[in-house]
SERO-4910 file (N, C-alpha, C, O; in steps of 0.05 Angstrom, whole numbers):
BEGIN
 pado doro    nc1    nc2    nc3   cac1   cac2   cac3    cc1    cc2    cc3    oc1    oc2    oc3
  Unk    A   -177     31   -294   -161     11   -283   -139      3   -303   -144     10   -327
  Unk    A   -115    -11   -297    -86    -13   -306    -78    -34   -296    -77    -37   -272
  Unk    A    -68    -56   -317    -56    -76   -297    -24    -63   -307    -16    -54   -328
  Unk    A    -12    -66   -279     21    -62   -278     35    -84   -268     30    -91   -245
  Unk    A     54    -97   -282     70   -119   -285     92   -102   -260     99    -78   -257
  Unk    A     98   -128   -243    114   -115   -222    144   -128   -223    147   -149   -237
  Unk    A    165   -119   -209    189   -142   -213    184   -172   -195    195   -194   -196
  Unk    A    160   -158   -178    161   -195   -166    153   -212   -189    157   -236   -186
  Unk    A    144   -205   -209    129   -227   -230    105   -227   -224     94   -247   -231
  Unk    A     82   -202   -205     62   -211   -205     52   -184   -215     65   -164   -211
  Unk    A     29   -183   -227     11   -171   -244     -5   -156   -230    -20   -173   -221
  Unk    A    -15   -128   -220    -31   -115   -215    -61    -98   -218    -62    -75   -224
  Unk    A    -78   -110   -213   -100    -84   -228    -94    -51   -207    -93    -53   -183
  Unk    A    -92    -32   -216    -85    -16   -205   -105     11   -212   -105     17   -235
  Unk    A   -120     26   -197   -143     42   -200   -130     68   -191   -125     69   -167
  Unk    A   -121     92   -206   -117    117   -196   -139    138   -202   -158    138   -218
  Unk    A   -131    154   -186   -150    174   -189   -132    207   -172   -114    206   -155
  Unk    A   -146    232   -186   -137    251   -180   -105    255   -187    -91    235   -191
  Unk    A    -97    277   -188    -68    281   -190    -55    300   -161    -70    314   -147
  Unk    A    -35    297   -159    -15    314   -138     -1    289   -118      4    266   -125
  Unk    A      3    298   -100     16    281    -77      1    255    -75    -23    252    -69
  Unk    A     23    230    -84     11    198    -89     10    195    -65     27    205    -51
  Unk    A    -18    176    -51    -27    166    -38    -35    139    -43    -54    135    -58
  Unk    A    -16    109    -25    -29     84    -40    -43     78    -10    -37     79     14
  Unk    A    -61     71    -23    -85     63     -8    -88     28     -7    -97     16    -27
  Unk    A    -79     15     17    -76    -13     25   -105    -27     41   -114    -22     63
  Unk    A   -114    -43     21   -142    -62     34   -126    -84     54   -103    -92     53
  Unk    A   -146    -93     73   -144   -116     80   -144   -139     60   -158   -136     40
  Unk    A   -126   -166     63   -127   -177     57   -149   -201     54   -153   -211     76
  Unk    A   -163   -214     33   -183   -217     19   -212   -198     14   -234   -207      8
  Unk    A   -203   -172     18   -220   -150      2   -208   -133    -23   -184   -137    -19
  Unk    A   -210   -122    -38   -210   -111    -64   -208    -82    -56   -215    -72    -35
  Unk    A   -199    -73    -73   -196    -34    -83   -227    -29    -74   -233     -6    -66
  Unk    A   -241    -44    -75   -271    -30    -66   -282    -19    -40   -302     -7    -31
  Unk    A   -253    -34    -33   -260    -22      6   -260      6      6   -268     17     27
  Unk    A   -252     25    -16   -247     52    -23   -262     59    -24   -262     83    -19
  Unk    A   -284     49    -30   -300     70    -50   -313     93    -46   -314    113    -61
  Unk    A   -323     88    -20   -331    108     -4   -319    140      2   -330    162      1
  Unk    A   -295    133      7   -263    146     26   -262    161     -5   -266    186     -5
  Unk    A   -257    146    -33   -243    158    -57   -264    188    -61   -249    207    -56
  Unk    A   -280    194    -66   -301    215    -71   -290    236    -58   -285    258    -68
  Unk    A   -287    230    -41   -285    243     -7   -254    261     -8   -251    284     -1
  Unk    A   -237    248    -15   -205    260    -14   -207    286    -36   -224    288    -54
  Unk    A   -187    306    -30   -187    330    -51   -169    318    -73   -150    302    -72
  Unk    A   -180    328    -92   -162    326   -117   -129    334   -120   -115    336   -140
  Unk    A   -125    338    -97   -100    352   -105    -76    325   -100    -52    326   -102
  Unk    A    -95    295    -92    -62    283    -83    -84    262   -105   -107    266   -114
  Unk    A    -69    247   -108    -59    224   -136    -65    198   -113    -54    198    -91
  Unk    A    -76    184   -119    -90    165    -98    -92    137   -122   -102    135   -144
  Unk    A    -75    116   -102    -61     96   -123    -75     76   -111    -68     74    -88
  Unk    A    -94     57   -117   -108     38   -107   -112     10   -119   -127      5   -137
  Unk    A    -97     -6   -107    -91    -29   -116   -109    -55   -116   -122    -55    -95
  Unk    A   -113    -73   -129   -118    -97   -115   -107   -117   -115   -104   -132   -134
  Unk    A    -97   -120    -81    -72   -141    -81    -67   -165    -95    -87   -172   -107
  Unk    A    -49   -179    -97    -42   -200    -99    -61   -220    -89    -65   -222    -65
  Unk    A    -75   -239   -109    -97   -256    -99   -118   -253    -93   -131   -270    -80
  Unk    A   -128   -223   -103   -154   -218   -106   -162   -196   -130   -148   -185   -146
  Unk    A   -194   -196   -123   -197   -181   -147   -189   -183   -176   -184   -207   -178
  Unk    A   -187   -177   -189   -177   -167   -221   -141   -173   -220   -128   -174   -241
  Unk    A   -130   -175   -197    -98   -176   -188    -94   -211   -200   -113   -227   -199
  Unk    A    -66   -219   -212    -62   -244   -216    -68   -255   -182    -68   -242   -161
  Unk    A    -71   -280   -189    -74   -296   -170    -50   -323   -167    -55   -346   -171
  Unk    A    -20   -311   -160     -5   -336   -162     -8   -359   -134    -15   -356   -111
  Unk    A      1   -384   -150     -4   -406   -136     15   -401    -99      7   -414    -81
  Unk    A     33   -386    -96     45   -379    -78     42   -350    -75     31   -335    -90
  Unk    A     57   -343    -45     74   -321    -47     48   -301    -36     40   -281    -48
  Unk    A     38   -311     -9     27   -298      2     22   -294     33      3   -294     49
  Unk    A     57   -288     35     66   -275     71     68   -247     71     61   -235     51
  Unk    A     75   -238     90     86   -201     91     94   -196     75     85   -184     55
  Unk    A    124   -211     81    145   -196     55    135   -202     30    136   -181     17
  Unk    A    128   -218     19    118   -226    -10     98   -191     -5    110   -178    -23
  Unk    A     87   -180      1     65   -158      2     85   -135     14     78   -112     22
  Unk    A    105   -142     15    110   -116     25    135   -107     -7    140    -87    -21
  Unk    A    141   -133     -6    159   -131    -36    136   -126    -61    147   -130    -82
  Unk    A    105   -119    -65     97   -118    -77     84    -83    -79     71    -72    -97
  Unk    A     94    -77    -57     79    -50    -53    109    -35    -68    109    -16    -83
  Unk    A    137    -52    -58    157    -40    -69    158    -34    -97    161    -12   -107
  Unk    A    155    -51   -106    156    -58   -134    130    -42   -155    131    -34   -178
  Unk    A    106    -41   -131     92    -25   -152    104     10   -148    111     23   -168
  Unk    A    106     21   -120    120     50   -133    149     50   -143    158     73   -143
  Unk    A    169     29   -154    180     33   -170    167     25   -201    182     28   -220
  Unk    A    149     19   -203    126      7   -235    120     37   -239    125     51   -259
  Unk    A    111     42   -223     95     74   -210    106    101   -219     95    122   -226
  Unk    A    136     92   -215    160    120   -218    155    133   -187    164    156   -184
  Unk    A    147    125   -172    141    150   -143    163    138   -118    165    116   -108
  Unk    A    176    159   -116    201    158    -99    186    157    -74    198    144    -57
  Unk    A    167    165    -66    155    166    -31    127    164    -42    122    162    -66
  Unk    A    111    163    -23     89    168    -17     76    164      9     87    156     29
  Unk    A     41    172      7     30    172     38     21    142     30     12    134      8
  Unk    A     27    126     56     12     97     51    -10    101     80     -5    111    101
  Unk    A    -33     89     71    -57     90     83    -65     63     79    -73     54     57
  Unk    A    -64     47    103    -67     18    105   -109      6    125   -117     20    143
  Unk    A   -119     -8    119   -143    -12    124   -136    -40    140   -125    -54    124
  Unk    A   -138    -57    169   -138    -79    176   -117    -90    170   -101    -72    173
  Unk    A   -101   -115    159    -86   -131    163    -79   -102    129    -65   -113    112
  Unk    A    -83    -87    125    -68    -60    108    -53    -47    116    -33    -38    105
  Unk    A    -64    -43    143    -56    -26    160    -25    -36    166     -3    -26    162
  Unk    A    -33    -61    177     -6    -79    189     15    -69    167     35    -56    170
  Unk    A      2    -84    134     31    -77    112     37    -55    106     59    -52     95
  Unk    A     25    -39    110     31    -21    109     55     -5    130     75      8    123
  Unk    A     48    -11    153     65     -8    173     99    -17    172    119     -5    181
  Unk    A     95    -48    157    120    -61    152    140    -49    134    164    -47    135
  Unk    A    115    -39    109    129    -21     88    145     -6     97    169     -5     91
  Unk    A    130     12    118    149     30    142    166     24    154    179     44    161
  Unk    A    175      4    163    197     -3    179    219     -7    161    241      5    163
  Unk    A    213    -25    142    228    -37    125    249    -18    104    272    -22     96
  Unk    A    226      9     98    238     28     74    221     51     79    201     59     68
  Unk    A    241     66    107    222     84    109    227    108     98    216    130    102
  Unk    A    256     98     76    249    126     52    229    139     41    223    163     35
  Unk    A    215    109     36    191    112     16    163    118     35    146    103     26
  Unk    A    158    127     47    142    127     64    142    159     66    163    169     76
  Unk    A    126    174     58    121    201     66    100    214    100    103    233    115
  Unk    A     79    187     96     66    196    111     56    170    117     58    151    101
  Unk    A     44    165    144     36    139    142      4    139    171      3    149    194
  Unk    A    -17    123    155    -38    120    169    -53     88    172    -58     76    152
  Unk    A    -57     81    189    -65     55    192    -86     46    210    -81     47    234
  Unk    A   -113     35    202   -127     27    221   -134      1    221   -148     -8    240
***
């Protein structure tokens, strides 16, 4: 784990694993990178699997605000520019799914691939 300082001003714990094609992997909101754990084993090594824990949980700062969409969708921005990764696959879990989705609308440069349940 890695905490990565983002341009919103908020602080990340950030869990990677494997190398090749980045994959960020989005929890519902008030669950942790642990919703993974299962899924992480499971993926081939060949893609780079970026797993966060959002804003206001987990190991992640916990600021006194700044917890709508956009505040989370500007935070997914900000970590693949922390990140260096011009695209990636985003894979969203429950209200993950949703930001994930937004991410997509919003900047669907960055969006290589997108899955949401």
């Amino acid at each position: 784990m890695r905490r990565v300082g983002l341009a919103t001003g908020v602080v990340l714990a950030v869990h990677e694993f494997g190398e090749g094609e980045p994959v960020l992997l989005l929890h519902a909101w008030g669950e942790t990178h642990r919703t993974f754990d299962r899924l992480v084993p499971l993926l081939t090594r060949s893609l780079h699997l970026v797993v966060p824990d959002q804003r206001g949980v987990g190991e992640s700062a916990k600021p006194a605000d700044g917890y709508g969409l956009n505040d989370a969708v500007d935070d997914v921005i900000a970590l693949l520019d922390a990140l260096g990764l011009d695209a990636c696959w985003l894979v969203g879990t429950s209200s993950g799914g949703y930001l994930a989705q937004q991410v997509a609308v919003d900047h669907p440069d960055l969006v290589a691939k997108l899955a949401a349940a």
